[in-house]
N, C-alpha and C positions, 0 to 999 in steps of 0.2 A: 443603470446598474443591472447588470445580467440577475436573474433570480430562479434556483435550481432548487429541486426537491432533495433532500437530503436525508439517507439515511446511514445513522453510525455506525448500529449493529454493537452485539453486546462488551465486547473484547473494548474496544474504546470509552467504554464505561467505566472501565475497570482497570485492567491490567498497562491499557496501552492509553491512560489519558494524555500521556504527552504528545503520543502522535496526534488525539483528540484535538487537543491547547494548538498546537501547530499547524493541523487542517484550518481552525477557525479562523487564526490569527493569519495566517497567509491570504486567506478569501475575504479577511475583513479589509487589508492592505491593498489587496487587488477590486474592492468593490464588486463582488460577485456574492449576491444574498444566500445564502444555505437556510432555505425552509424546511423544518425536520420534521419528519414523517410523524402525523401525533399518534401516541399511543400505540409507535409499532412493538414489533414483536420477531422476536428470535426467529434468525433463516433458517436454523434446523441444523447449520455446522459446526459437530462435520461428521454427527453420524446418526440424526433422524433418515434421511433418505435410504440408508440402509437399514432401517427398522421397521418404518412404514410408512411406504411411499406415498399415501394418501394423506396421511398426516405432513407428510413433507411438502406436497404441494400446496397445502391448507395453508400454511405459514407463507411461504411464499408468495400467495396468492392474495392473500389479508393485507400486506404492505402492498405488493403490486396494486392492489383495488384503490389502497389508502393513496397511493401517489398518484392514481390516475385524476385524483380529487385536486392537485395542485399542479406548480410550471414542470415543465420537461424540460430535459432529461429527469431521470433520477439518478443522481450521484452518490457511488458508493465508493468509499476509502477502504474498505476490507476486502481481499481479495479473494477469501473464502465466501463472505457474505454476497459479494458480487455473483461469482460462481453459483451459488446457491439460487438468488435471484434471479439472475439470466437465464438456469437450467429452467427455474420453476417457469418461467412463462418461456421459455420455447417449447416446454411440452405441453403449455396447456392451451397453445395455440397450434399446434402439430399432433398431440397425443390420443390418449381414448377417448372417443369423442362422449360416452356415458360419463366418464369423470370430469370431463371439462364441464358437460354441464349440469353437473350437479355440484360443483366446485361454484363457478359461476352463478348460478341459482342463490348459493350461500354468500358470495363475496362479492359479488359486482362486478363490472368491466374491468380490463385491464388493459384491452386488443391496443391501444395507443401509447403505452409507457415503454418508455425507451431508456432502457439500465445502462449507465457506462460507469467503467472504474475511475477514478478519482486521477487515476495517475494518466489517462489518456484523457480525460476532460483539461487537466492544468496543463498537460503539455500541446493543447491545439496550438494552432499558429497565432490566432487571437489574444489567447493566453498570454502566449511568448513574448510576443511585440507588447502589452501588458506591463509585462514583469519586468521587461529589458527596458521599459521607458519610467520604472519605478524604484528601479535600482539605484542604491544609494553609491554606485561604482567602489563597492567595495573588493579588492584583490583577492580574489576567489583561485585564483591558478596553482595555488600549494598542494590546492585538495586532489589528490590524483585518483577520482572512482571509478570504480568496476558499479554498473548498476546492476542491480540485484533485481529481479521481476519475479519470480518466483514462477511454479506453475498454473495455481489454483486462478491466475486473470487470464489465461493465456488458449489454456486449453478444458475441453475439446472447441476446435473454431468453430465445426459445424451450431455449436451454439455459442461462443462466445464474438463469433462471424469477425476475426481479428483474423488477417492475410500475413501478416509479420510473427504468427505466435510463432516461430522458432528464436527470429532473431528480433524482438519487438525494438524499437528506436525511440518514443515520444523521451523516456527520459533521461536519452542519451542527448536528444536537438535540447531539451529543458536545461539540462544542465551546462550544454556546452554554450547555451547562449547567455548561459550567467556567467562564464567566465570560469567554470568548474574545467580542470584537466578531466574529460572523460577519457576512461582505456578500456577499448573492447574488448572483450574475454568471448569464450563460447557457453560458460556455465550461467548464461541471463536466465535462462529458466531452468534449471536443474533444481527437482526437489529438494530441501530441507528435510524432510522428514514431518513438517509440521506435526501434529497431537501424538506421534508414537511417540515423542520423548518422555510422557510418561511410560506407556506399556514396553515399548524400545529403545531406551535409551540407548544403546549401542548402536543400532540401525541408524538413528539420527548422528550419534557423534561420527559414524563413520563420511557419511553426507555431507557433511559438515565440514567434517577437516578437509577430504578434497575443494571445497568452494575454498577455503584460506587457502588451500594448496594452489591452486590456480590463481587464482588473486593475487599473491604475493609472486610468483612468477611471474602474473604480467606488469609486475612494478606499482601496483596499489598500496595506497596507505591507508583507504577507507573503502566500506560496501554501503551503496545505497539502496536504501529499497521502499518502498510504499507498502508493503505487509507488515503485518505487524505479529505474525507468526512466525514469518521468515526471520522478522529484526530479533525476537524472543530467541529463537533457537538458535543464533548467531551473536548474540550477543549474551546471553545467560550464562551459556555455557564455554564461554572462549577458552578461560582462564586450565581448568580440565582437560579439554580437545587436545592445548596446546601442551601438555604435561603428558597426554595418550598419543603425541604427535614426535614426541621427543625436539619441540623445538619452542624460540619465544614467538609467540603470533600478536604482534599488536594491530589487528586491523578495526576503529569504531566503525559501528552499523549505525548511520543514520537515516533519519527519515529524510525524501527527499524534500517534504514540505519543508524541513528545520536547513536544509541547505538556502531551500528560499527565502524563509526567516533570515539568514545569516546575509544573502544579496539584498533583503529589502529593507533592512536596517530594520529590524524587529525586535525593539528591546526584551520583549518575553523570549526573545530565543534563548539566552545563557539556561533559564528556569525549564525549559523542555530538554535539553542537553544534556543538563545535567542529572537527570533519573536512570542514566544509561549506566550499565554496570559495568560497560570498559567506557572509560572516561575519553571525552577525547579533547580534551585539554592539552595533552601533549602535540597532539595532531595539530589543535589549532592556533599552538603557539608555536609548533615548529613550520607552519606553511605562511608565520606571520600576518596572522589578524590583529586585528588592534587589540593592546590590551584588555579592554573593556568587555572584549566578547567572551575572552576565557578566565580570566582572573577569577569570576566566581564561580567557577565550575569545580 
C-alpha cells in the first residue's frame, strides 16, 4: 500500500467536504494511505502573500518542515493550496537567502519535500492501471466532460515545473481510461474568477458564462474538475449566469474523484453528489447509470 503525506488545507474542512469524503474514499478503494499533515496550518490563500510575504512563507514553510517528517510526496487536492505550497518552497530554496535562513532556523528542513497536486498524483500511469483494474465496469460513456483544471495547479511552471500547463492531459488519460466521454475544449485552464466572487461578482459571472459557453459548444453535459474553488464558482452560481446568459445552461460540476467514485462502485458516491447545487441526477439518469446511483440524489 503506497503511503503519501497528505495535506487538505482549509476549504475541504468546510465548504468542499464532499470533495474531502471523495479524496478519501477514492484512496481508500485504491489502497494508497493519506497521512495528514498533524497540526497543519493555513497556506496563506489567497491573499497572505500579498500582505506579508514573510508571513506567507512562515505558513508554508511550517507544513513544508511538517511533511518533511513523514513519506513523500506530499499530496495536495487544493489547487490554491498547492500553488501556495509549491510557490512557498521554490522561494525558499531559490529566494533571499537571509529569509531562507532565518525561516529555516525557525522551521526546519524542507530541501527534500516534493509538493504534487492530487489531480496529477491519481492520474500517474500507476494510478490508472489501479483504477482500471478496480473498476466495477460500470458504463461511464454517457458522461460527455470538458475537464476543468483551473489555473491556480498550472501556472506559473517555472515553479509549478508542469510542461503541459497550457494544455494539461493526466485528467483527460484518467478519465478516458474509465470509460468517461472526454471532449477537449481550449478553456482547461481559463480562470474562474476564484475569491473575487465575493468583491466581483460580475467579473466572475462573466468568466464563468464563457466556460458554459464553450462547454456547451463543444457538446458537454458535465465540467469536471479537482478545484474546489473552480467547482464553487461554477456550480453556485449556474442557475444566475444562466438568467445573465439569456439561455438554459444545465452543465453539473463534478469532482473528478466523485467520477471515480462512480467507476469504482463506491457506495458513499450518491452522498458526495448530492451537496451539489445543480443536481446531477438528471445527467446520471439520462447517460443511464444504474438506478441505484441516482435515485437518491
Amino acid at each position: 500500500m503506497p503511503e503519501v503525506s497528505y495535506y487538505p488545507g482549509c476549504s475541504l474542512e468546510a465548504t468542499a467536504k464532499d470533495y474531502a469524503e471523495s479524496v478519501e474514499g477514492v484512496c481508500e478503494a485504491l489502497d494508497i494511505k493519506l497521512r495528514e499533515l498533524p497540526d497543519w496550518n493555513c497556506c496563506g490563500a489567497s491573499a497572505a502573500h500579498s500582505l506579508d510575504h514573510k508571513a506567507a512563507l512562515n505558513l508554508g514553510a511550517r507544513n513544508l518542515a511538517l511533511a518533511g517528517r513523514g513519506p513523500s510526496p506530499l499530496v495536495v487536492p487544493c489547487a490554491l493550496c498547492y500553488n501556495r505550497l509549491a510557490s512557498a518552497r521554490h522561494e525558499l530554496m531559490e529566494g533571499d537567502e537571509l529569509i531562507i535562513d532565518e525561516i529555516k532556523a525557525m522551521r526546519g528542513d524542507y530541501a527534500g519535500v516534493q509538493v504534487v497536486e492530487l489531480n496529477d498524483y491519481l492520474s500517474s500511469p500507476q494510478v490508472i492501471a489501479q483504477a482500471r483494474q478496480k473498476a466495477v465496469g460500470q458504463d461511464l460513456s454517457g458522461l460527455k466532460a470538458v475537464c476543468y483544471y483551473g489555473c491556480q495547479g498550472q501556472r506559473p511552471p517555472a515553479i509549478t515545473g508542469k510542461a503541459d500547463y497550457e494544455n494539461p492531459q493526466g485528467l483527460d488519460r484518467l478519465l478516458s481510461a474509465l470509460g468517461v466521454t472526454v471532449i477537449d475544449w481550449p478553456f482547461k485552464t481559463d480562470c474562474c474568477g476564484a475569491s473575487h466572487s465575493v468583491a466581483r461578482p460580475d467579473l466572475v459571472f462573466t468568466l464563468v458564462a464563457r466556460l458554459y459557453e464553450r462547454a456547451l459548444a463543444q457538446g458537454a453535459n458535465c465540467i469536471v474538475t479537482g478545484c474546489q474553488m473552480c467547482q464553487a464558482n461554477l456550480d453556485m452560481y449556474q442557475e444566475e449566469i444562466a438568467k445573465q446568459m439569456g439561455k438554459d445552461v444545465y452543465l453539473p460540476v463534478l469532482y473528478f474523484t466523485e467520477v471515480m467514485g462512480l467507476a469504482l462502485g463506491i457506495d458513499e458516491t450518491p452522498k458526495w453528489l448530492k451537496r451539489h447545487l445543480v443536481s446531477p441526477k438528471g445527467l446520471l439518469e439520462k447517460a443511464q447509470l444504474p438506478r441505484q446511483t441516482w435515485e437518491r440524489l
